[in-house]
Phi, psi and omega in degrees: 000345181300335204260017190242139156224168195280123177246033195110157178291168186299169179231173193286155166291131169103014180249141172228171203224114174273122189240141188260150169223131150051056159079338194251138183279133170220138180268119178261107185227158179282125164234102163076025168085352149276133200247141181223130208232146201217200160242083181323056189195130150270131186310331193278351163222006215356067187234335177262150198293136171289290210311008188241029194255158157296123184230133179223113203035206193286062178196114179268179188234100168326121208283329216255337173217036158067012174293131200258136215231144160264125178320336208250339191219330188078010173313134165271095170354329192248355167128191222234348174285341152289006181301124170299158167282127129283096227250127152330167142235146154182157191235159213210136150058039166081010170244176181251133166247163156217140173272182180277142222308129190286353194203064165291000000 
């Protein structure tokens, strides 16, 4: 568990949660009992907050220029120079961990 910390108790499915760690915001969601943890800046100005996005199954929308992150791969819709940071999850004792980025 060190490379992982707690970022709150567990949320309801289909709720999300924003958290700050060591200076950087990460957007958490439940989707279907899975948890997804995302880096709260679109990679395309980086400024708009994801936890304010349209969520459709595993895939958020950027609220300011509709651009789409696959939760799970950090893909981006608009090409691969635009991929989000994507953090392990996981959940232990009612709480949410999150790890380190799956795909630095």
């Amino acid at each position: 568990m060190s490379d992982y910390f707690i970022a709150g108790n567990t949320i309801p499915v289909g709720e999300r949660l924003r958290i700050e760690n060591d200076g950087k915001k990460i957007s958490i969601f439940n989707v279907d009992g899975t948890y997804h943890a995302i880096l709260d800046a679109c990679p395309h100005k980086q400024t708009a907050p994801l936890f304010r996005g349209t969520l459709e199954g595993e895939t958020i929308q950027c609220p300011n220029h509709g651009f789409c992150f696959d939760l799970k791969t950090g893909e981006c819709n608009k090409g691969p120079h635009l991929k989000a940071v994507i953090f392990h999850t996981r959940e232990e004792d009612g709480k949410i961990l999150i790890g380190p980025p799956k795909n630095d």
